[in-house]
C-alpha positions as CSV (number, residue, x, y, z in Angstrom):
1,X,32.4,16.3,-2.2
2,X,29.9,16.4,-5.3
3,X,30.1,12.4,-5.7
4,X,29.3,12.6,-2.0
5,X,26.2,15.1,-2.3
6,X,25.4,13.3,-5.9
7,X,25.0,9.7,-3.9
8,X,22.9,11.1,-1.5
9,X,20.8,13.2,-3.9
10,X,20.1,9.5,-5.5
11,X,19.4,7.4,-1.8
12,X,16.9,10.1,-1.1
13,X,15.0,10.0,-4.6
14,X,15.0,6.2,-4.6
15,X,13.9,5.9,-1.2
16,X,10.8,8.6,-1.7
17,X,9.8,6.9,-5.2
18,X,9.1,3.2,-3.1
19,X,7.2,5.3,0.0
20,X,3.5,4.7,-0.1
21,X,0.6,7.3,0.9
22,X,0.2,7.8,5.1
23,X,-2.9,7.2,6.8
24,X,-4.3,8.9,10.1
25,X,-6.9,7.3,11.0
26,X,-7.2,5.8,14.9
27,X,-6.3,2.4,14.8
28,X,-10.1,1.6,16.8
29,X,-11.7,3.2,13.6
30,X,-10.1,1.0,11.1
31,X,-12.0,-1.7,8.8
32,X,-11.4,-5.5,10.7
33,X,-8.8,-6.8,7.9
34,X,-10.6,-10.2,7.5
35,X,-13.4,-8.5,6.6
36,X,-11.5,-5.8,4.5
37,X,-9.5,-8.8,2.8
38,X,-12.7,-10.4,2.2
39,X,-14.6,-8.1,0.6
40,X,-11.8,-7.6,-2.1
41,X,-11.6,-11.0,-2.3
42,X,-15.7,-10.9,-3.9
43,X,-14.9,-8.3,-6.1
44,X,-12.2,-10.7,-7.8
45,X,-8.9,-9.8,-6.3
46,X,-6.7,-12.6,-5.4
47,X,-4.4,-11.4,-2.6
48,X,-0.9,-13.3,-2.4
49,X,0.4,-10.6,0.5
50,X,-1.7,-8.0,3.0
51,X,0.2,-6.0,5.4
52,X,-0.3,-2.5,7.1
53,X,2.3,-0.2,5.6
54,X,4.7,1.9,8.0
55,X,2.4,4.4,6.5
56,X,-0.4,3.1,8.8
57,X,-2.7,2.1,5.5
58,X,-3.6,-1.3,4.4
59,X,-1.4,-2.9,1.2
60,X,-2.2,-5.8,-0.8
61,X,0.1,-7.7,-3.1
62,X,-1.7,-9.9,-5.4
63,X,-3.8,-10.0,-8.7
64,X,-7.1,-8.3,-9.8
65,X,-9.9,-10.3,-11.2
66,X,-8.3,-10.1,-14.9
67,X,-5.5,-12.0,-13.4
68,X,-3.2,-8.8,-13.5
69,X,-0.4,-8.5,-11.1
70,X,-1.4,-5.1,-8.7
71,X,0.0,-3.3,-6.0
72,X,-2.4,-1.6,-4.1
73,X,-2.8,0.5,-0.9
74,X,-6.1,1.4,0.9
75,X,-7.4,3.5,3.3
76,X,-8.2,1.4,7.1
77,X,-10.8,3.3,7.9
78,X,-12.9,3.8,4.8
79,X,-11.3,1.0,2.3
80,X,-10.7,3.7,-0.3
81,X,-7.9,2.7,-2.7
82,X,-5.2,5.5,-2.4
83,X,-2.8,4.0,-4.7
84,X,-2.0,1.2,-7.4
85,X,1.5,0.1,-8.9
């Protein structure tokens, strides 16, 4: 029974440590995302990956404009970075 509880104890940590921040924004108030992608794009970010996140908030995979690897996630509505791996 405690290897049992012990496994599960682990699945639910490692499963909440890859989660990324929500958003709740209505989908009609979000940023266009050639736009959004764009914009980042200017500011030096070369994006490899863009997705919406089950999380409803926008997620690039990519590199910044000092050619370091990030992981970031943004707000839809405002653009406001919420996160970075």
């Amino acid at each position: 029974m405690n290897r049992i509880l012990a496994a599960l104890s682990i699945a639910i940590l490692s499963t909440s440590a890859f989660a990324g921040p929500s958003c709740n924004a209505p989908k009609e108030k979000w940023m266009d995302q050639d736009k959004f992608k764009a914009g980042l794009e200017t500011q030096g970010y070369k994006i490899k990956n863009f997705k919406v996140t089950k999380g409803n908030c926008y997620e690039i995979y990519g590199f910044d404009k000092d050619g370091k690897k990030v992981e970031i996630y943004f707000d839809p509505e405002t653009g406001a970075e919420l996160e970075r791996k």
